[in-house]
C-alpha positions in Angstrom: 27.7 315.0 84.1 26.7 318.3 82.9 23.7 319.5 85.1 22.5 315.8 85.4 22.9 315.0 89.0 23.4 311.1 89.8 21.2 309.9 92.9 22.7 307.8 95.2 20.6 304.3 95.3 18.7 303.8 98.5 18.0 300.1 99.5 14.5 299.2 101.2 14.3 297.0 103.9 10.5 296.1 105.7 10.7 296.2 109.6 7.9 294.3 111.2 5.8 294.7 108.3 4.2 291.0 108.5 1.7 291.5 111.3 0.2 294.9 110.8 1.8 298.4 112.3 5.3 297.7 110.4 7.4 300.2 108.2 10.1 300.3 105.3 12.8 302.3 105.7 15.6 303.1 103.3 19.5 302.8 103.5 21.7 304.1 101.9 23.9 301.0 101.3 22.8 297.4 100.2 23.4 295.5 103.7 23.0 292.3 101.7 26.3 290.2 100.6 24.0 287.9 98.3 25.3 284.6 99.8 23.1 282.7 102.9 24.7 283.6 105.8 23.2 279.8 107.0 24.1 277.1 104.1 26.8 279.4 102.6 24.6 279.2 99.1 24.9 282.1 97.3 22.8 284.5 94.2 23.3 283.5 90.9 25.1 279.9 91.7 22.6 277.9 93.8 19.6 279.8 94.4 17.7 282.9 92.8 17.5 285.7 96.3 18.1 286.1 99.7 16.2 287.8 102.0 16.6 289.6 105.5 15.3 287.7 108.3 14.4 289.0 111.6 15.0 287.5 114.4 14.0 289.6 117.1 12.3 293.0 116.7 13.9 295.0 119.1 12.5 298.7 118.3 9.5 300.2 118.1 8.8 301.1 114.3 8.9 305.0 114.9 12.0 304.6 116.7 13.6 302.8 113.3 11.9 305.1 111.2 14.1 308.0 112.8 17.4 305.4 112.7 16.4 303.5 109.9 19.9 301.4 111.1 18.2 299.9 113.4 16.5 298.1 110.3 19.2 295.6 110.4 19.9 295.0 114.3 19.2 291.1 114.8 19.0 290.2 111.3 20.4 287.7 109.4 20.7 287.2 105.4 19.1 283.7 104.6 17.8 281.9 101.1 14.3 280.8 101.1 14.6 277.7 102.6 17.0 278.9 105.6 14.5 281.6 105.7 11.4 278.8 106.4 13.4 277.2 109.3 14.4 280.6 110.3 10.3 281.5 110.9 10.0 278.5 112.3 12.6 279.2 114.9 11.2 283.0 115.2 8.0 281.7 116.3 9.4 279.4 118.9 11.4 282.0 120.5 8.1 284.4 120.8 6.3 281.6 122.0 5.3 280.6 125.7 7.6 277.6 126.0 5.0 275.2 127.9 2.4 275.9 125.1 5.3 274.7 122.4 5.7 271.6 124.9 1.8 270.8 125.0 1.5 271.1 121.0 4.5 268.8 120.5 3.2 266.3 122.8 0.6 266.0 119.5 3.4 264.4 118.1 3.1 260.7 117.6 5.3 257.6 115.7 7.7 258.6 113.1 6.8 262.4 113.1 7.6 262.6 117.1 10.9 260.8 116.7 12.2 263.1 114.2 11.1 266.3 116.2 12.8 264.8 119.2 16.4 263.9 116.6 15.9 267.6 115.8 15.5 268.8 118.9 18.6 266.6 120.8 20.6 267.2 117.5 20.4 271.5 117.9 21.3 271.1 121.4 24.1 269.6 120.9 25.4 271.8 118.4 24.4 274.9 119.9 26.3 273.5 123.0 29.5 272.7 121.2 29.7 275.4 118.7 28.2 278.6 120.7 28.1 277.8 124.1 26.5 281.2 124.9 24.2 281.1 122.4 22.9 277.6 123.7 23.0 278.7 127.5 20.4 281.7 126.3 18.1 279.5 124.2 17.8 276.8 127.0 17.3 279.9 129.7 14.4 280.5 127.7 12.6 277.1 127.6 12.8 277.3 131.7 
């Protein structure tokens, strides 16, 4: 290379960035695989990105800012619409689960009965495909 030195590429990822107080931190590998790790789409074929979604933030952001690893704990790579439902999910499991209860109860006619098909259908297939999984998630609605 003759004097020219070759820098390796970092990769940035945001760690709780979205409410104030976050960070970005950079890795030194790309810890996406470009393909929804939810519908199986991937870059390129079926849709245009994917983004890191996470689902718990476990760490404090100066303790991932001296183990930027930590970055990725609990994340998942999803494409944008994955990435909606997975929000949507995020927010539930952050959420006082009587207060979730009292705002669905808003629910009326069609809109209701879908929420409740959603609801019965998740359970079921968080029951017979992750038992574990399932047992956590309905701890947490108790």
């Amino acid at each position: 290379m003759d004097g020219v030195h070759m820098r390796e590429k970092k990769y940035k990822i945001r760690y709780k960035t979205s409410h104030g107080g976050g960070i970005v931190v950079s890795l030194p590998f790309d810890p996406r695989k470009h393909k929804c790790e939810a519908c199986g789409k991937q870059v390129g074929k079926e849709v245009k990105v994917t983004v890191l979604h996470h689902w718990w933030y476990e760490f404090s952001s100066k303790t991932v800012k001296e183990n930027p690893m930590l970055a990725i704990k609990n994340t998942n790579e999803l494409c944008f619409y994955c990435h909606g439902l997975a929000d949507a999910i995020r927010a539930l499991l952050y959420a006082n689960p009587q207060r979730v209860a009292q705002v669905a109860m808003l629910l009326t006619g069609k809109p209701r009965e879908r929420f409740i098909k959603v609801i019965e259908e998740l359970i079921y297939i968080l029951k017979t495909k992750d038992e574990e999984l399932a047992k956590k998630i309905l701890e947490m609605s108790k």
